[in-house]
C-alpha positions in Angstrom: -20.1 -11.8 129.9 -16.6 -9.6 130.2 -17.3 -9.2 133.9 -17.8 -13.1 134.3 -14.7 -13.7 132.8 -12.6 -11.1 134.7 -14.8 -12.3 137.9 -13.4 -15.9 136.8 -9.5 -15.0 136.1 -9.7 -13.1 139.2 -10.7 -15.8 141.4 -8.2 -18.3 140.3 -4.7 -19.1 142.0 -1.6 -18.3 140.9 0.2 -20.6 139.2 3.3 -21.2 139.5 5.3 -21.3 136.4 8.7 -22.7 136.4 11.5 -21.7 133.9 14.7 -23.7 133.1 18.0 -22.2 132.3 21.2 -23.8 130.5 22.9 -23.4 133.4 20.4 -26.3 135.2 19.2 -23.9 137.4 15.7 -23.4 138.1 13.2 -20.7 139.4 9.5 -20.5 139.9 7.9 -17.3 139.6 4.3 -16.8 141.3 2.8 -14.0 139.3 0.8 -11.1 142.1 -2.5 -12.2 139.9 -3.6 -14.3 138.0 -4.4 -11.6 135.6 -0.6 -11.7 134.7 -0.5 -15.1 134.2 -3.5 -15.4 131.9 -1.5 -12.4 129.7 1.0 -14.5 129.7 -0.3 -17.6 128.3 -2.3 -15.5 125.8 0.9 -13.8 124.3 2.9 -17.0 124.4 -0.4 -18.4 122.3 -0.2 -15.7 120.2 3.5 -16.1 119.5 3.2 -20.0 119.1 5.8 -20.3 122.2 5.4 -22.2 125.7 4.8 -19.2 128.2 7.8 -20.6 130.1 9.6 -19.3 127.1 7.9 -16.2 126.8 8.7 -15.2 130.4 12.3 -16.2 130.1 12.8 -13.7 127.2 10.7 -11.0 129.0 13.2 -11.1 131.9 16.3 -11.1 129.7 15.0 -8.1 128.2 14.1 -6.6 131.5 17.5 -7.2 132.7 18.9 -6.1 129.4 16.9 -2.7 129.4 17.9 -2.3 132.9 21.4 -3.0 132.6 21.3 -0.3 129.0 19.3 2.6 129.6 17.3 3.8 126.3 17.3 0.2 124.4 13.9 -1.7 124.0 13.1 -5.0 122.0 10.9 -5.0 119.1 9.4 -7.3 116.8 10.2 -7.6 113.1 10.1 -9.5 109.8 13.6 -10.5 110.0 12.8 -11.5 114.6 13.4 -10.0 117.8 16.1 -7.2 118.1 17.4 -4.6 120.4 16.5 -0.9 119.0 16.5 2.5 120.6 13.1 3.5 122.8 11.5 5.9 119.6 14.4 5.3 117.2 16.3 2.7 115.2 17.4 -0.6 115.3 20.9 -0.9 117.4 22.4 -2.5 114.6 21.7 0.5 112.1 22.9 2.9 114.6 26.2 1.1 114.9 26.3 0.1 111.0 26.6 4.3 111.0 29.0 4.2 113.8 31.2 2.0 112.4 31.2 3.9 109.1 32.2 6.8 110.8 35.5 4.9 112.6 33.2 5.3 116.1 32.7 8.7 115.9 29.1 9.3 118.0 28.7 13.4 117.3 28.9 12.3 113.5 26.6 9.6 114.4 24.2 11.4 115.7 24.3 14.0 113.3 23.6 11.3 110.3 21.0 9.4 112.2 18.9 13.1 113.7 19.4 11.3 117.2 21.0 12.7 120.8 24.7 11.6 121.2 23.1 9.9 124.5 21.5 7.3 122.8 24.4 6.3 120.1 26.3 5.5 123.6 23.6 3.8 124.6 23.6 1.7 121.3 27.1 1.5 121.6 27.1 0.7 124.9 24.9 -2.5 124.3 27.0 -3.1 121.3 30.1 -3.5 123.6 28.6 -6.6 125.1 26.4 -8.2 122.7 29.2 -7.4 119.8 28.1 -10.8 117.8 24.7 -10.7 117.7 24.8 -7.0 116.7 27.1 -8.3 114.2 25.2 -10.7 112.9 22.3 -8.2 112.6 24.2 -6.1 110.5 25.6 -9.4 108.4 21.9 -10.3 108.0 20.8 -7.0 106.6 23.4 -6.6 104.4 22.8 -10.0 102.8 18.9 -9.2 102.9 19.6 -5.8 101.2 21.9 -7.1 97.8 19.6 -9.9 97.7 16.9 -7.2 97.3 19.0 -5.3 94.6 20.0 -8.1 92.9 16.1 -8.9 92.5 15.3 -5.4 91.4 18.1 -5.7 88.7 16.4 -8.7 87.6 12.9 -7.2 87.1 14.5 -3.9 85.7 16.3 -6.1 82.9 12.8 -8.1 82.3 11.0 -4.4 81.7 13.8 -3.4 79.4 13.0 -6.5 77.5 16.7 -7.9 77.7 
């Protein structure tokens, strides 16, 4: 029954799909097979998104991880954020950074990573200072609401 279905997806067309930009432009991509496109729709189904929206993220990223050498997107409780391929989150590598007045040796000594990818964070940082801001804004708020819930249940055991 697999090979019907692959037989099937591979004798369809490609569809065009069309995504729209802020800027009013438009551009229709032609996926090489229609095995791409049926990924496609199934992640953007999977993610509850329109699969024009799907493929508009995928090529920020692209041009994103192109553009900064060493940073990947990842999924995550709190969304979608930039991280280091194998390692952190951007925003925790430049929460250290920052702590150490931009020093990246001491960086990378505190975080076990190579000095080459704190410049990479910091290099994406440079650019896309607000949202790593707000990243760091975010976890901070996330983090004392989590301590001030642990002094809560640490009072209620204590019985006061």
């Amino acid at each position: 029954m697999a090979g019907a279905s692959s037989q099937l997806q591979a004798s369809l067309p490609a569809v065009p799909c069309t995504l729209s930009y802020n800027m009013g432009q438009t551009l229709t991509f032609r996926p090489k097979s229609s095995r791409t496109l049926a990924e496609l729709e199934q992640r953007a189904k999977r993610a509850g998104i329109a699969k024009t929206a799907l493929a508009d993220r995928y090529v920020e990223e692209g041009l994103a991880m192109d553009a900064y050498p060493g940073i990947v997107f990842r999924d995550g409780p709190a969304g979608r954020r930039p991280a280091l391929a194998g390692g952190p989150d951007v925003w925790e590598v430049i929460q250290v950074l920052l702590d150490e007045n931009g020093d990246v040796k001491a960086t990378a000594e505190y975080l076990s990573l190579r000095q080459g990818l704190v410049e990479a964070a910091a290099a994406y940082y440079a650019d896309h200072r607000e949202q790593i801001d707000d990243w760091i804004e975010t976890n901070r708020r996330m983090m004392d609401e989590a301590e001030a819930a642990f002094r809560r249940r640490r009072t209620i055991k204590k019985g006061g």
